[in-house]
N, C-alpha and C positions, 0 to 999 in steps of 0.2 A: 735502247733501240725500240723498244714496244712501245714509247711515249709517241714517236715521230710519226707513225702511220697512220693517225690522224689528221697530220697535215698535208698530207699527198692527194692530192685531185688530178685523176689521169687525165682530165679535159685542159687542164693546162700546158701538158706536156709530156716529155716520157718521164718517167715514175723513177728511174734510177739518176736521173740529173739531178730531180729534186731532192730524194736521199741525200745524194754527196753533198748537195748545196747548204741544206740542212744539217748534217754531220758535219762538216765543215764548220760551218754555223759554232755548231757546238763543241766542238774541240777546241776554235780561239776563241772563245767566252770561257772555257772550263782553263784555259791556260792565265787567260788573264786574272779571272777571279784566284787562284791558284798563286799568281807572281803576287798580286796584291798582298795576300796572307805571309807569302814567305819577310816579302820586305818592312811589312808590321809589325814581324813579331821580331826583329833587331832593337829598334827604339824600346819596344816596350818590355825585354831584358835589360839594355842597360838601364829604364830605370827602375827594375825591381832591383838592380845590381847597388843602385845609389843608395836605396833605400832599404835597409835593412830589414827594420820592421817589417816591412809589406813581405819578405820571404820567410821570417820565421810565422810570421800570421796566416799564410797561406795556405803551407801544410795543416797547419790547423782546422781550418774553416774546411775544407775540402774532408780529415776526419770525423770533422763533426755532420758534415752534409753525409757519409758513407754509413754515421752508426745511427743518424735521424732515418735514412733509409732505411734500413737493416730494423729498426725497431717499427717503422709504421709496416715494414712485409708481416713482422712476427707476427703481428697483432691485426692484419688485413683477414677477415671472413670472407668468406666464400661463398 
């Protein structure tokens, strides 16, 4: 909500229709982008399901991203 009240110019109108208008705005954009994600990630389980490799590699690559972390914190100056 602190992002929106830069959009509101009282000269256009009262200031609380524009909220809603806005808010509104944003709730069916945030539901859409939202239905999009849920319905993307079915296809792109089955075919991590298809394909084996790609699920025992994954865990991997995601350990190997968590201790590359963990080792450039160790070693981050300050």
């Amino acid at each position: 909500m602190a992002f929106l009240p830069q959009f509101i110019h009282p000269e256009k109108g009262p200031a609380i229709v524009q909220f809603l208008l806005l808010g509104l705005i944003f709730v069916i954009m945030s539901c859409l982008y939202t239905s999009m994600i849920a319905i993307s990630i079915r296809p792109i389980g089955r075919l991590m399901k298809r394909t084996a490799n790609i699920g025992q590699w994954s865990g991997k690559v995601a350990g190997l991203i968590y201790i590359w972390l963990g080792v450039k914190v160790a070693f981050q100056q300050r």
